[in-house]
C-alpha positions as a printed Julia matrix, in Angstrom:
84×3 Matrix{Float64}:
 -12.07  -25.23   18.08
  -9.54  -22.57   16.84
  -7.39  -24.17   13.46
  -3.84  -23.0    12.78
  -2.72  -22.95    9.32
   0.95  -24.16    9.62
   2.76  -21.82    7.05
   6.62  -20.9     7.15
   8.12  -18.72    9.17
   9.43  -15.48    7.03
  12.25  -13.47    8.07
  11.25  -10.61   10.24
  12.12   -7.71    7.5
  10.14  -10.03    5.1
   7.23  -10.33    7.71
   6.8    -6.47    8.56
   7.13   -5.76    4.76
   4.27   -8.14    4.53
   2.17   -6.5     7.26
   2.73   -2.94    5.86
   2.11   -3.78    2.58
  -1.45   -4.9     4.05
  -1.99   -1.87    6.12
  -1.25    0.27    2.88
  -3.64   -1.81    0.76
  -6.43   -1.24    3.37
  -6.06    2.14    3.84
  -6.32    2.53    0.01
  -9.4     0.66   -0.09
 -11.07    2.71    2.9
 -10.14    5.69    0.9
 -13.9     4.73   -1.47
 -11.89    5.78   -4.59
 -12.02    2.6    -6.7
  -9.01    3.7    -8.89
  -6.52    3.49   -5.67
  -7.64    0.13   -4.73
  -6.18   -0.85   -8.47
  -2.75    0.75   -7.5
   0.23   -1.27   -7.41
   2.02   -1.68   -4.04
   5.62   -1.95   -3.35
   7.19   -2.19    0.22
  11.0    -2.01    0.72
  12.44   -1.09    4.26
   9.15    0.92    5.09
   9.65    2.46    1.52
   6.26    2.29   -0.16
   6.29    2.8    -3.54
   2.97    3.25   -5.73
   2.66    2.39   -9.48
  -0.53    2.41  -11.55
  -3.26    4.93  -12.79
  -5.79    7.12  -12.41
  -8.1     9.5   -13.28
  -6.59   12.97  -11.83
  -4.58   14.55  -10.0
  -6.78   14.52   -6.62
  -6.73   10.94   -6.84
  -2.98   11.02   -7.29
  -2.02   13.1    -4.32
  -5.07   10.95   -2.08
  -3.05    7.73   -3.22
   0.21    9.66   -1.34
  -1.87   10.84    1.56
  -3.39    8.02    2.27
  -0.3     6.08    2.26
   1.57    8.89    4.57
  -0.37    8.36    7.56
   0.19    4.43    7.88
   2.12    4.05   10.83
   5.71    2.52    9.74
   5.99    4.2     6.19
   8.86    6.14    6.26
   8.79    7.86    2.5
   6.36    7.26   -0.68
   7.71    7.05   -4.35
   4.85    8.45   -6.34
   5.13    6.29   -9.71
   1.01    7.14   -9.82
   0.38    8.47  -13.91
  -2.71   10.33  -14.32
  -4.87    9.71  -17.28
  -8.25   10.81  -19.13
């Protein structure tokens, strides 16, 4: 027997901000880089914008790659600091 959570109904730019938010966050975590799984994740009108840090630069510009090839992400804002 199949269960169905009953949850409310978001608005559809709410509800495909939701869902790419998602698909961002797991193609971070398939990335194996534990620092971009840490990242903070902000989706506005397939605007993803990244805050948090790590530990160089080739982590920085993997954060903005991997982000780029998520289908519906038109444009990244890099707010990714490097530190150490």
């Amino acid at each position: 027997m199949i269960r169905r959570l009953e949850t409310e109904r978001l608005p559809d730019a709410e509800a495909s901000a939701c869902d790419l938010k998602r698909r961002v966050e797991t193609a971070l975590r398939q990335c194996a880089t534990p620092a971009l799984r840490r990242l903070r994740i902000l989706v506005d009108d397939g605007i993803v914008t990244l805050e948090g840090r790590v530990g160089s630069f080739y982590h920085k510009a993997l954060s903005v790659q991997c982000c780029q090839r998520v289908a519906g992400v038109g444009r990244v804002v890099d707010h990714v600091s490097v530190v150490g």
